[in-house]
C-alpha positions as CSV (number, residue, x, y, z in Angstrom):
1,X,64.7,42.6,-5.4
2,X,61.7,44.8,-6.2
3,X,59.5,43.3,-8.9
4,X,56.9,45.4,-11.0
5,X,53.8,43.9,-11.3
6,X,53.2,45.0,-14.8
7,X,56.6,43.3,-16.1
8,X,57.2,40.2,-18.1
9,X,58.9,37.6,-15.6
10,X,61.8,36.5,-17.2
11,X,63.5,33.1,-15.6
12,X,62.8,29.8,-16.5
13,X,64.9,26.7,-16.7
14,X,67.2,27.5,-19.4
15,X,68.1,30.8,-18.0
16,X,71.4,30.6,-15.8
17,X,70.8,31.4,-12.3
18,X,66.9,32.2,-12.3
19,X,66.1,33.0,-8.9
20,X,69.0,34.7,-8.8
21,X,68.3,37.8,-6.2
22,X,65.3,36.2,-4.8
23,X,65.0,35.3,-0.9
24,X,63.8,32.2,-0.2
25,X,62.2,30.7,3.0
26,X,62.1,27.1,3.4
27,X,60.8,26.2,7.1
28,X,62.0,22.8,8.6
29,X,65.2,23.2,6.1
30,X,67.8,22.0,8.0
31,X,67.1,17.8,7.0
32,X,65.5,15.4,4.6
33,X,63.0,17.7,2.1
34,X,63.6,20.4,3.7
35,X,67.8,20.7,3.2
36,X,67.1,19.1,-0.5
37,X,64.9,22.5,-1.4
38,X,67.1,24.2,0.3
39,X,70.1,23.1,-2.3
40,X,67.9,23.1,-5.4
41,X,66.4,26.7,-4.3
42,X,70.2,28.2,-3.6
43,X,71.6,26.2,-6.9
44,X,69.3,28.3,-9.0
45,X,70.4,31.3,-7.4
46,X,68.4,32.3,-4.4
47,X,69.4,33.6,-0.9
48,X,68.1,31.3,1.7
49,X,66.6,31.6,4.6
50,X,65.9,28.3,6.6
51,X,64.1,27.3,9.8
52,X,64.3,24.4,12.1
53,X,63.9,23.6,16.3
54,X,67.9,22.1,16.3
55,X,70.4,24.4,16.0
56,X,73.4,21.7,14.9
57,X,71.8,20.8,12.0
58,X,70.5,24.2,11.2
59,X,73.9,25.3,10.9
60,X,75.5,22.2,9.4
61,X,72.9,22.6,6.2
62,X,73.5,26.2,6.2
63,X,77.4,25.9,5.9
64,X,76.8,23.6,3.3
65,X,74.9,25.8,1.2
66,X,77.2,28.8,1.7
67,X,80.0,26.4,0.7
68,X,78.3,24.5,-2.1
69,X,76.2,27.4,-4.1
70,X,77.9,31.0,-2.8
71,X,74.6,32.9,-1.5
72,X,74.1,34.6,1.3
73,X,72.1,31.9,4.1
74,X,70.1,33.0,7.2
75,X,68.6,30.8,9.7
76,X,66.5,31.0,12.7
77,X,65.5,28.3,15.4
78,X,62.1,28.1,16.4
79,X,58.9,26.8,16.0
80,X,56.7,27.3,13.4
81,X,53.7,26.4,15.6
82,X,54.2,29.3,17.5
83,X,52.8,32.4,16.4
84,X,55.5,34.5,18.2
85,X,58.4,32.1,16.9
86,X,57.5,32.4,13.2
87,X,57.0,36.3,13.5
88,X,60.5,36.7,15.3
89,X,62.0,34.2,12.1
90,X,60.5,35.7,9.5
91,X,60.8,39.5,10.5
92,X,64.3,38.6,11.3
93,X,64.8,36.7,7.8
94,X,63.6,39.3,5.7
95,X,65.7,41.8,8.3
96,X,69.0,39.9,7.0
97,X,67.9,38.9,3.7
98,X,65.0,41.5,2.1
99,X,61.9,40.7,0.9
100,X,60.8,37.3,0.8
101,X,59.8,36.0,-2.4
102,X,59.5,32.2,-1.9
103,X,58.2,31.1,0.7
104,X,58.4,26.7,1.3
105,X,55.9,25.6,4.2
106,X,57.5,22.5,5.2
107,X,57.8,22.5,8.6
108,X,55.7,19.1,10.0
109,X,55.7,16.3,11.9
110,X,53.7,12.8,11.1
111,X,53.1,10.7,14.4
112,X,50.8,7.6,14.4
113,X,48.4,6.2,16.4
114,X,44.9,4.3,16.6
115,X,41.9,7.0,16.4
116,X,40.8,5.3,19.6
117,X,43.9,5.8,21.3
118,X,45.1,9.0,19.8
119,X,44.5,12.1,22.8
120,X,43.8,15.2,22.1
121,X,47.5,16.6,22.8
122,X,48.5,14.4,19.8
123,X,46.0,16.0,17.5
124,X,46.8,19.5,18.3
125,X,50.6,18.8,18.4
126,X,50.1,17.2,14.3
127,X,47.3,19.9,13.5
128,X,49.0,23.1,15.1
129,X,52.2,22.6,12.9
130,X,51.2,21.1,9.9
131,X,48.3,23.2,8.9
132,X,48.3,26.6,11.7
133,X,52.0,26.8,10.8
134,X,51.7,26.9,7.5
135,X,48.8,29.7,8.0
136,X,51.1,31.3,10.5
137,X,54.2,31.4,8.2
138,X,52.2,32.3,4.9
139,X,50.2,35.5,6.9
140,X,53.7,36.3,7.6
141,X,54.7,37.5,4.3
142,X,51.4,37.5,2.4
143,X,50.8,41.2,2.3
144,X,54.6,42.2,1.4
145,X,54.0,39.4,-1.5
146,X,50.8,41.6,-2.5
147,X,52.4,44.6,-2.5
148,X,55.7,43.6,-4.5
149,X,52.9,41.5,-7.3
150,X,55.0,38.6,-7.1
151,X,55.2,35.7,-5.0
152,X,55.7,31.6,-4.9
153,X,54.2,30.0,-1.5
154,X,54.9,25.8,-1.9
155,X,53.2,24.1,0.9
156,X,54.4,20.8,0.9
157,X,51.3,18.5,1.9
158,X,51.6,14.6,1.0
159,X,49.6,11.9,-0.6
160,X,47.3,11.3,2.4
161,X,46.0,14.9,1.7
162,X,44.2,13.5,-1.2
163,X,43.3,10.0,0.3
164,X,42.8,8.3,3.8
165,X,45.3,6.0,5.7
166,X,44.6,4.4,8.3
167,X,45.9,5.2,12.0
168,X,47.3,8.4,10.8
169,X,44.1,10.3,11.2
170,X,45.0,13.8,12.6
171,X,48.2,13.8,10.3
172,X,45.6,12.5,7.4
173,X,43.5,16.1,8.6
174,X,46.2,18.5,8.7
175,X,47.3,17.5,4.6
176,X,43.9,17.7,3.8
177,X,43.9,21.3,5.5
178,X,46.6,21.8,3.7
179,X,45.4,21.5,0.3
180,X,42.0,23.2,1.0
181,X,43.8,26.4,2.4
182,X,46.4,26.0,-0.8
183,X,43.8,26.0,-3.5
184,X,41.7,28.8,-1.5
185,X,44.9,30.9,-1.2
186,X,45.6,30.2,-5.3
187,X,42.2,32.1,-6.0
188,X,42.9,34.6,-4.1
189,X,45.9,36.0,-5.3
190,X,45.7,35.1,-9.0
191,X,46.0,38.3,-10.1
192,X,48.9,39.4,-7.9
193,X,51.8,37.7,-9.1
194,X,51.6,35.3,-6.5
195,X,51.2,31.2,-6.9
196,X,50.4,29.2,-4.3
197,X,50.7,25.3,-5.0
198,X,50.9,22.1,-2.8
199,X,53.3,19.7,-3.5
200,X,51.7,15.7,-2.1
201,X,54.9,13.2,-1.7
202,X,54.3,9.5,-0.9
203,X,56.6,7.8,1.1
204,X,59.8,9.7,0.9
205,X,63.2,8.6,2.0
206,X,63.5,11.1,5.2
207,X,64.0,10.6,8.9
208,X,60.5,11.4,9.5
209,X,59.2,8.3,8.0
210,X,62.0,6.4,9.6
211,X,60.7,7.9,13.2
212,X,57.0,6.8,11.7
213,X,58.2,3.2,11.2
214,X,59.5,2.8,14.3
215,X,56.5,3.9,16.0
216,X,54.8,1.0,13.7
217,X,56.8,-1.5,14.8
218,X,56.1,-0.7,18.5
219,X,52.6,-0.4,18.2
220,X,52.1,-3.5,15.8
221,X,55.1,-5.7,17.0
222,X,56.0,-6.3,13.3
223,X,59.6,-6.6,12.3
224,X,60.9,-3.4,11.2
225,X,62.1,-4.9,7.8
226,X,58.7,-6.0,7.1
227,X,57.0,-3.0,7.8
228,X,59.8,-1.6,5.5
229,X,58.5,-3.4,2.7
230,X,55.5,-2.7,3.0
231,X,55.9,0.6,2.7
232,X,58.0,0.1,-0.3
233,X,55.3,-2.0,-2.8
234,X,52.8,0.7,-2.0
235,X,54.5,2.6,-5.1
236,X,54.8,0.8,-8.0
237,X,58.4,2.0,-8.7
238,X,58.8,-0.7,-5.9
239,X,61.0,1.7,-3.7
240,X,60.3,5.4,-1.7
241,X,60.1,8.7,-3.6
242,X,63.9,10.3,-2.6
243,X,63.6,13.9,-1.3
244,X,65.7,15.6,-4.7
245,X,63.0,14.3,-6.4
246,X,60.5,16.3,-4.3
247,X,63.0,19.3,-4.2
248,X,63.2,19.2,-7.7
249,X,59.4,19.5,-8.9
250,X,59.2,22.0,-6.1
251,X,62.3,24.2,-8.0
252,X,60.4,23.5,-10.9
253,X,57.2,25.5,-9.7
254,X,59.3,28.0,-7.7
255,X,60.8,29.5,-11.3
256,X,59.1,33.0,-12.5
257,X,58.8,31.0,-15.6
258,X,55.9,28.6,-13.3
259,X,53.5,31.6,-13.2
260,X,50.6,30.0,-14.8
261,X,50.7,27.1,-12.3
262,X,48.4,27.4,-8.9
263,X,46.2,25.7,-7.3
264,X,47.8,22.7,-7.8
265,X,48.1,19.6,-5.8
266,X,51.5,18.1,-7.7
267,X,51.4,14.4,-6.6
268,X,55.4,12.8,-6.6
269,X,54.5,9.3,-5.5
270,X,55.8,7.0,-8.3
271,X,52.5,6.3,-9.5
272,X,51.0,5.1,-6.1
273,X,48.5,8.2,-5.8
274,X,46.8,9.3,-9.2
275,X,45.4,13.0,-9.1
């Protein structure tokens, strides 16, 4: 799909099918936020592309896409950490697919521990994917965005990118990253077509806060339902954010309709963060 710079963007969120003949990249897309963009992304009409490090879900969420929406899917394994991984995913995605036109820096991982016992394997491991992969992946396909004058990039960052928590420091860093390399990005290509935007969840209903729990609950000794809970009245909705509720607003800025929104750090947190 070859957009003309000097155009009027048609395709908001009346129009059937609005990213129809757009390629979409979500990395991490095979679970939790990841797989819900993935469906709201290929429900509006877009050709997928996802990335992941296990090939069994990979392909489950991909078959469920083809089988749910009817666009074409790609995937690749591999990690987005790796500079040599996301080159050989993303040439190979635009390969299958074309041009990429959304791209969804997802990818991450949140591990816990006290700042005086966290090494520094722990901080590059939570650093190198959360904020160098989202650098790595958006290099990827920032000059082809350029060139084409049209472009979404969605980094999805999280409430502790706009406030500290405690024994989460290097994950705390790599959102904050985040967010400074988003808004940086957003004035940079302004006048391209292109809008980049962060999108800050709070506790969301995924396995990766269920794997962040259970490290809690070995490091504190607290019962897992209490830690539970209190991870639950942080929000004042009294419950986790759910991930279609993340994919959604992230759908929402994705549309060619969204192109006066960048810069943006969209908070989805029930109320618990305030931006």
């Amino acid at each position: 799909m070859k957009m003309d710079k000097n155009s009027k963007i048609s395709g908001n969120m009346f129009t059937e099918k609005p990213l129809k003949g757009q390629h979409a990249v979500i990395t991490g897309g095979s679970r939790g936020i990841g797989a819900a963009i993935s469906n709201y992304l290929a429900h509006l009409g877009a050709d997928i592309s996802l990335t992941g490090r296990t090939e069994k879900t990979l392909a489950e969420q991909a078959n469920y896409i083809r089988n749910s929406y009817q666009v074409k899917v790609h995937t690749a394994l591999g990690n987005m950490a790796d500079e040599a991984d996301v080159n050989r995913c993303l040439t190979s995605a635009t390969k299958e697919l074309g041009t990429v036109h959304i791209l969804i820096n997802n990818a991450g991982v949140g591990k816990s521990a006290p700042f005086h016992r966290m090494d520094t394997d722990l901080w590059n491991e939570i650093i190198g994917l959360n904020l160098t992969g989202t650098y790595l992946c958006t290099k990827q396909v920032f000059s082809e965005m350029r060139e084409m004058g049209y472009g979404r990039i969605v980094n999805i960052s999280s409430t502790v990118g706009l406030r500290g928590y405690p024994y989460i420091a290097a994950y705390c860093a790599s959102k904050h990253g985040v967010i400074g390399l988003t808004r940086t990005l957003a004035l940079e290509c302004v006048k391209k077509g292109i809008t980049v935007n962060a999108i800050c969840p709070g506790y969301t209903d995924t396995d990766l806060v269920s794997e962040a729990v259970d490290e809690i609950v070995k490091m504190t000794g607290k019962r897992r339902k209490e830690i539970q809970s209190e991870i639950d009245d942080i929000s004042p909705m009294g419950r986790m954010v759910t991930p279609d509720e993340v994919a959604e607003t992230v759908a929402w800025i994705c549309l060619p309709s969204s192109a006066s929104i960048t810069g943006q750090s969209i908070v989805v947190s029930g109320g618990a963060v305030m931006n």
